[in-house]
Each structure stands twice: as structure tokens, then as C-alpha cells.
Residue frames relative to the residue before (quaternion, step in Angstrom):
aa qw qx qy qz dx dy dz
X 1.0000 0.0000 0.0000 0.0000 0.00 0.00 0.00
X 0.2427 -0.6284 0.7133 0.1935 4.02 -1.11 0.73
X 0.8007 -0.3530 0.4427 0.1957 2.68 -1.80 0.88
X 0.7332 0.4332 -0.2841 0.4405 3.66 0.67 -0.69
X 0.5685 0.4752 -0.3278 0.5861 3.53 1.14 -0.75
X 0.6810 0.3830 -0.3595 0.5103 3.85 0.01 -1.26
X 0.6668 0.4379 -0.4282 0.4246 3.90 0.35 -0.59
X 0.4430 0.6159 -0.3816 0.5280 4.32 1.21 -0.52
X 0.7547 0.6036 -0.1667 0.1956 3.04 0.20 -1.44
X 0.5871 0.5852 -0.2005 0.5222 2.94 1.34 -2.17
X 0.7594 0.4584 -0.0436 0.4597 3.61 0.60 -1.86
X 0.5958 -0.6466 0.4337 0.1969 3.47 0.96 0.93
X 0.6648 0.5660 -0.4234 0.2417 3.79 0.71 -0.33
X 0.6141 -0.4573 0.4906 0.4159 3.68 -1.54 0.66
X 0.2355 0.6549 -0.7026 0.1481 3.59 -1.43 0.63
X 0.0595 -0.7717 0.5836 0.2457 3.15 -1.65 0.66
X 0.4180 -0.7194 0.4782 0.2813 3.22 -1.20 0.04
X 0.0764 -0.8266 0.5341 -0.1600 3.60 -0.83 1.31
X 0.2116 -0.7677 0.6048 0.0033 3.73 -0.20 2.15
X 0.0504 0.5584 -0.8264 -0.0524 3.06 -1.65 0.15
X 0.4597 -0.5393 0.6459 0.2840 3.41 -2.14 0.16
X 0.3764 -0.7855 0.4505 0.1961 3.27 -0.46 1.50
X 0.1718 -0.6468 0.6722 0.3167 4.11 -0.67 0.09
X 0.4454 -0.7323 0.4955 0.1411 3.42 -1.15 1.36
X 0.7444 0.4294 -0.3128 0.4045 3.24 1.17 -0.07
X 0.1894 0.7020 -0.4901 0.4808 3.61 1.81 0.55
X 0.1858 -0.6336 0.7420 0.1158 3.05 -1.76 1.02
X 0.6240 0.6543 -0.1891 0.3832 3.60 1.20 -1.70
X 0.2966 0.8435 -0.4471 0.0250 3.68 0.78 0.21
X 0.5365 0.3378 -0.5617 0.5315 3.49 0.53 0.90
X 0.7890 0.3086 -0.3989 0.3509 3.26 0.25 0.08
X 0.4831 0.6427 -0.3909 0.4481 3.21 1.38 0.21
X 0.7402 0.4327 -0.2090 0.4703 3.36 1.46 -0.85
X 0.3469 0.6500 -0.3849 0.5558 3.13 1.85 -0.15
X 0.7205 0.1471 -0.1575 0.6592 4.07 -0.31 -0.84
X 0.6380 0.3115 -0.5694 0.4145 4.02 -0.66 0.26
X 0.7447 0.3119 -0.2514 0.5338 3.96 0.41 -0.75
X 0.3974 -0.7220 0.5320 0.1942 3.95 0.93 0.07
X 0.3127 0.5752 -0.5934 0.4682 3.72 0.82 1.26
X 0.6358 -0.4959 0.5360 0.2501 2.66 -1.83 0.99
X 0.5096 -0.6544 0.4788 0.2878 4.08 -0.83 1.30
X 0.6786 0.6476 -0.2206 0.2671 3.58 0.75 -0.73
X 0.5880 0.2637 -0.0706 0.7614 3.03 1.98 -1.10
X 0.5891 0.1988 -0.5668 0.5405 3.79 0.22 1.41
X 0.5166 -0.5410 0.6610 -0.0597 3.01 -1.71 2.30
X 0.1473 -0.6910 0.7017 0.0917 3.32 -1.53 0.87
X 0.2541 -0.7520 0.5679 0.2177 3.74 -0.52 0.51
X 0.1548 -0.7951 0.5614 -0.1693 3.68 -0.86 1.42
X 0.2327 -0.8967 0.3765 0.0003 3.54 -0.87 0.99
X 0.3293 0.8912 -0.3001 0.0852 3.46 0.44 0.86
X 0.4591 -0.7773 0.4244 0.0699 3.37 -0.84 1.02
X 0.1994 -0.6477 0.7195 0.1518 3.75 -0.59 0.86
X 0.7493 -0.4801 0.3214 0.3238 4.28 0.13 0.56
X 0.6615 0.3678 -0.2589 0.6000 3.18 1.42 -0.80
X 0.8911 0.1714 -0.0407 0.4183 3.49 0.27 -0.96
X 0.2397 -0.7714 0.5241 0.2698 3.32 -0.97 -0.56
X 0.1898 -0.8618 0.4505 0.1355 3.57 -0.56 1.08
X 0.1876 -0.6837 0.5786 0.4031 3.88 -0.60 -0.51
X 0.3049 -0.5119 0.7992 0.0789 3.63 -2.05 1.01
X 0.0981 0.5620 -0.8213 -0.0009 2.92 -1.78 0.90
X 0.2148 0.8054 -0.5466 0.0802 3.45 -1.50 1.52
X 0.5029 -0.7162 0.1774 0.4502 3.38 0.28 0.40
X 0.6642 -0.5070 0.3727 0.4035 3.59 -1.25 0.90
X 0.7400 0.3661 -0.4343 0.3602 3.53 0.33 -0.55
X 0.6873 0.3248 -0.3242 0.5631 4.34 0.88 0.44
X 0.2037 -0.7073 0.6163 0.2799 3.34 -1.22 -0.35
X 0.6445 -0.6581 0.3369 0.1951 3.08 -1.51 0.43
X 0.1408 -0.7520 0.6350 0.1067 3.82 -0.81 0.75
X 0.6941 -0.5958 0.4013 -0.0479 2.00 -1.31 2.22
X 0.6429 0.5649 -0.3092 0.4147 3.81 1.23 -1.20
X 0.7907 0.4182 -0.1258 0.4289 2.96 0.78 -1.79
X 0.5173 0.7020 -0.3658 0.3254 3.60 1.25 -0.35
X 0.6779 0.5008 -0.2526 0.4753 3.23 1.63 -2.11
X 0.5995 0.6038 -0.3945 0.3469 3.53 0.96 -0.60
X 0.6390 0.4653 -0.3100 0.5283 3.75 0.93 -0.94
X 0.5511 0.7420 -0.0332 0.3804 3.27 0.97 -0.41
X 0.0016 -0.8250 0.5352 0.1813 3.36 1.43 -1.61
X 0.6234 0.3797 -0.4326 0.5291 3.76 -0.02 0.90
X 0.6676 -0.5373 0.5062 0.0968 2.75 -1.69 1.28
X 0.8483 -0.1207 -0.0249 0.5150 3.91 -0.12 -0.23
X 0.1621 -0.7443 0.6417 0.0890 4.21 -1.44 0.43
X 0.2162 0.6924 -0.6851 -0.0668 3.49 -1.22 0.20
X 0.7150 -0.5166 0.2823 0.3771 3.25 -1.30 0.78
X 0.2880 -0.7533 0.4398 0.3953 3.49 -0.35 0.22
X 0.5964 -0.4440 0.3882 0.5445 4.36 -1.01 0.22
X 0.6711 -0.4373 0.4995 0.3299 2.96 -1.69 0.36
X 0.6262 0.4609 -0.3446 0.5260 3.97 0.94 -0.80
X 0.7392 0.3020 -0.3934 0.4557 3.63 0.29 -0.16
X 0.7292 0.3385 -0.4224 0.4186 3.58 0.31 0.02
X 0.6104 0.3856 -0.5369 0.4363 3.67 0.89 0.36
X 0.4658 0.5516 -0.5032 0.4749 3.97 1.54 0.29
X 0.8157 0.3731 -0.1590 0.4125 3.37 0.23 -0.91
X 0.8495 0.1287 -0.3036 0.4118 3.26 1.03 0.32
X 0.4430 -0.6701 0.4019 0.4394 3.68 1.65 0.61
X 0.7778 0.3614 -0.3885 0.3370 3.75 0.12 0.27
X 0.5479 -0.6878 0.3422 0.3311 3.50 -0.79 0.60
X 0.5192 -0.5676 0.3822 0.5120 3.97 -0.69 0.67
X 0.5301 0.5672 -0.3231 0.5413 3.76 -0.90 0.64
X 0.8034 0.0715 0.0636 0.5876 3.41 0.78 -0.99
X 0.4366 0.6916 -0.4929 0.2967 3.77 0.57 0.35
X 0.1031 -0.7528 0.6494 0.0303 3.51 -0.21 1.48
X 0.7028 -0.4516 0.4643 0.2942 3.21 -1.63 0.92
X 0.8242 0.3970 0.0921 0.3933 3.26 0.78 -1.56
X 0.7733 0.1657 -0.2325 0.5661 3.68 -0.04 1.64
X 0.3535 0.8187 -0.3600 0.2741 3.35 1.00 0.72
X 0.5617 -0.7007 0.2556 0.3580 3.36 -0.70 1.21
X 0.7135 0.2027 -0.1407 0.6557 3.83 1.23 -0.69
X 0.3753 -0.7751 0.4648 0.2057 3.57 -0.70 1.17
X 0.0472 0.8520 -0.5073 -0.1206 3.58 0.02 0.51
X 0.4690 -0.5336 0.5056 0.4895 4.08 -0.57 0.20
X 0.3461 -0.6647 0.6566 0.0853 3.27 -1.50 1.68
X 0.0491 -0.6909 0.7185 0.0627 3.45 -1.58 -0.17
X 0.1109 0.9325 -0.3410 -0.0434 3.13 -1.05 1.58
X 0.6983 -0.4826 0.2007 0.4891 3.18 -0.06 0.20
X 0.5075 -0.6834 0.4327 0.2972 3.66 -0.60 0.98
X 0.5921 0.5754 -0.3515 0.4413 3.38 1.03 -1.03
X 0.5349 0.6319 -0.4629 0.3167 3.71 0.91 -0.04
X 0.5786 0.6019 -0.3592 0.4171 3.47 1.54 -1.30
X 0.8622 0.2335 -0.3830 0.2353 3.67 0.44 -0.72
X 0.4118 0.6832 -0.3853 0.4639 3.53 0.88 0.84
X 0.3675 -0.6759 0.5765 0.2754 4.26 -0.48 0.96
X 0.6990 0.0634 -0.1128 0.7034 3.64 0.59 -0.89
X 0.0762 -0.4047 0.8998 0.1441 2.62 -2.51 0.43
X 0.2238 -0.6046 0.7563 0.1115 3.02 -2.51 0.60
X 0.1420 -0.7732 0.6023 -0.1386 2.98 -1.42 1.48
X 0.4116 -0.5603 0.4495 0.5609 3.73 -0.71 0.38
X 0.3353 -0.6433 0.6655 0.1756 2.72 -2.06 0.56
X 0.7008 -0.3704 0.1444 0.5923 3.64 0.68 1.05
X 0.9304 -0.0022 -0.1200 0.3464 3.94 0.38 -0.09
X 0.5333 -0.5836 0.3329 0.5140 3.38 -0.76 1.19
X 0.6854 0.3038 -0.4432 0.4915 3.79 -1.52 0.97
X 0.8226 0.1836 -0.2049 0.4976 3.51 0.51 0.27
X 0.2587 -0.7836 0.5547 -0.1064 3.06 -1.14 1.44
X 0.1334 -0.8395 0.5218 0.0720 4.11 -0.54 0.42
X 0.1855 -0.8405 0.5067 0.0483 3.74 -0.59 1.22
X 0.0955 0.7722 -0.5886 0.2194 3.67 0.09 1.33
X 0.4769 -0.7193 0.4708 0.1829 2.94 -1.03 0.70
X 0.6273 -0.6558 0.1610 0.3879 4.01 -0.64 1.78
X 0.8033 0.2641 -0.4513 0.2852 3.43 1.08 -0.07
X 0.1198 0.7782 -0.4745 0.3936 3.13 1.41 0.25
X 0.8726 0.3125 -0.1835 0.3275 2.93 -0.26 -1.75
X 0.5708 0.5548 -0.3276 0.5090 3.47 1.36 -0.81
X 0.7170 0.3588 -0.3897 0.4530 4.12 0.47 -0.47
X 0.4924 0.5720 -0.4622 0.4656 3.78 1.55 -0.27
X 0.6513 0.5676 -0.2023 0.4612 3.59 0.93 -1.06
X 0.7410 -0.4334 0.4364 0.2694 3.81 -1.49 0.98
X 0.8051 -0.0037 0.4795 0.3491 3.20 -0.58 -0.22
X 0.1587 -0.8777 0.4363 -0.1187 3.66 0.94 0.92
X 0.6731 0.5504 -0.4876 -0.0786 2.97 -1.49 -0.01
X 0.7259 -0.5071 0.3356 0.3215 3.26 -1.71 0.73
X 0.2802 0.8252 -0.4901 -0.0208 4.08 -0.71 -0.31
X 0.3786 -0.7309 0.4109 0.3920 3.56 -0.70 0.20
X 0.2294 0.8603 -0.4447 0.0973 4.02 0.42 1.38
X 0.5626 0.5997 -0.4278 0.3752 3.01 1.40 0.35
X 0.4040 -0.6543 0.6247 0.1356 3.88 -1.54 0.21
X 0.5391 -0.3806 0.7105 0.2442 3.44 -1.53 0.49
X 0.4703 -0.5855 0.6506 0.1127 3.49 -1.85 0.27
């Protein structure tokens, strides 16, 4: 069990659980888990780390856009974001990039997600490691999450 599942659990919330055989040489891993588990790309959520210098927030947006940085700091309340390195978000959140669930993380940080989450029953998120994915519905996942909230920070490709 990851931290994210055992952290569902404690908290009583609905979640599923969804394996796949990871290919180690994938970078794209929401969208890898998107076509290996046959879910619609739109309703799988990448989980993203970013830091205005002082702090460090979490993004959750789906794999099939990326995230703007503008509209994020604004949901947010801070003046500038950049993604944070791959070494600091496997410090700040004990899981390895690939596998960084929103949800069970060693330093809570305040999350922000993507609105597009509301119009979907399930979203799928990592569940703490790359081959494994969790389907919870967006508010679920938002009351599983720091400090929630909803915003429009995600982009098209």
C-alpha cells in the first residue's frame, strides 16, 4: 500500500485502484496510463509541483494539456510560479516523479485543481507509483487534498 491509498482509507473515502505494467522508458505517464488502463485521456490528472520561492504548491491537470503558470499564481494569490525540479518534488513529497499522487504526501502543501475535474464522476490520479493509478471522484479528491481548490489553470496542448 502507498501512503496515498492507506491515507483514502484512514479518511473513509471511495477510491479505486487501477495497475498497469509500467514501460520504464515512458516519460508521458498519465498518458501512458491513460491508453494502458483504456480511460478516457481527459479524465487522467497529472500531479505537478510549483513554487513561487517561498513556498511550494501542488497542480493537478490533465495529461492531455499543460499547465499555465499565470493563471495558476492567480488561483493561488502570488505573484510569479515555476515548476519546481524533479529533486524537490520527490523531497517534498516522498514519491518519485512518475508516481507523485496529489494525495498522501509527506509535506502538505495547498493543491489547486483543475475545474475540468468537476465535469467528470471519476478522475484518475497516481496513486503514489508509476503503474498505479487511483479513481476518486474530483471532490473526493479535493477533501483528500490540503487546502483544495478548484480553478481554471489548465491549457490545451
Amino acid at each position: 500500500m502507498t501512503p496515498a491509498i492507506n491515507q483514502l482509507k484512514k479518511q473513509k473515502i471511495a477510491f479505486s485502484v487501477h495497475e498497469y505494467e509500467h514501460d520504464r522508458h515512458s516519460t508521458n505517464f498519465g498518458e501512458e496510463a491513460a491508453q494502458k488502463l483504456k480511460l478516457d485521456p481527459a479524465s487522467v490528472f497529472k500531479t505537478l509541483l510549483v513554487s513561487d520561492e517561498k513556498h511550494f504548491f501542488v497542480a493537478i491537470v490533465p495529461v492531455t494539456g499543460t499547465l499555465n503558470l499565470k493563471r495558476a499564481a492567480a488561483a493561488l494569490g502570488v505573484k510569479k510560479l515555476r515548476m519546481a525540479e524533479p529533486k524537490e518534488a520527490e523531497r517534498l513529497t516522498g514519491y518519485l516523479v512518475g508516481g507523485i499522487s496529489p494525495i498522501g504526501q509527506k509535506k502538505s502543501l495547498i493543491t489547486c485543481i483543475d475545474q475540468s475535474a468537476q465535469a467528470f464522476e471519476t478522475v484518475y490520479v497516481s496513486g503514489g507509483q508509476r503503474g498505479l493509478d487511483i479513481g476518486i471522484s474530483a471532490s473526493d479528491l479535493s477533501a483528500a487534498c490540503r487546502n483544495a481548490l478548484f480553478a481554471d489553470i489548465g491549457e490545451n496542448k
